[in-house]
C-alpha positions in Angstrom: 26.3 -5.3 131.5 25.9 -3.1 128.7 29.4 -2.1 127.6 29.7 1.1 125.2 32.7 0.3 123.4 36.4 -0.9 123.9 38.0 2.5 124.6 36.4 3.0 128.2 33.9 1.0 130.4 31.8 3.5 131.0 27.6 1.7 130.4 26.3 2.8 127.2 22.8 3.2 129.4 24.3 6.4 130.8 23.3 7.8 127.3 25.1 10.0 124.4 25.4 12.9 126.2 26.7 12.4 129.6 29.0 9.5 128.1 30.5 12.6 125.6 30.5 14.8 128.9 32.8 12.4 130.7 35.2 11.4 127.9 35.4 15.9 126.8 36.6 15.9 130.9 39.3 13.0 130.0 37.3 10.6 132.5 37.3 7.0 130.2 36.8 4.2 133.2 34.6 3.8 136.4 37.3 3.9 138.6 37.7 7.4 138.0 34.0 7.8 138.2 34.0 6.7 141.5 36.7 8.9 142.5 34.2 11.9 142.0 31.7 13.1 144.4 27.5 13.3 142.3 28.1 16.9 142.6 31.5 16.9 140.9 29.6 14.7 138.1 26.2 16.7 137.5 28.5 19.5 137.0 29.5 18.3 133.5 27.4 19.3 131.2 25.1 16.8 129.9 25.4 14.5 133.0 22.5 14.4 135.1 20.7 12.7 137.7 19.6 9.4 136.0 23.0 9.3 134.6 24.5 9.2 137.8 22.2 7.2 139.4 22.7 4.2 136.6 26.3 5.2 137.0 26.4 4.3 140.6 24.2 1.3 140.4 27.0 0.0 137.6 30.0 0.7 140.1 28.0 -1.4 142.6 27.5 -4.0 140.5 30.8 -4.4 139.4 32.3 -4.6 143.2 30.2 -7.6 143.7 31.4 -9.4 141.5 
């Protein structure tokens, strides 16, 4: 897992952008990121489809373990 630094755990694979688009919208940990719907998500600017798509693989991953 590739972690983006110790202030969230949010994947640094997301990218720059949608990474700064969650953390502007006060959203810092998956948990909350899978409280919102992929619409609620690609409506923060610079979130889009592959970020929510590597988002949701990560939240998948994570409950496995």
């Amino acid at each position: 897992m590739n972690m983006s630094n110790t202030e969230n755990d949010l994947p640094a694979s997301i990218g720059r952008p949608a990474t700064s688009a969650l953390l502007s919208a006060n959203i810092t940990s998956l948990k909350q990121v899978a409280d919102l719907t992929d619409k609620e998500l690609l409506a923060l600017h610079g979130v889009g489809p592959k970020a929510v798509r590597i988002l949701r693989e990560y939240i998948e991953e994570v409950r496995d373990l």
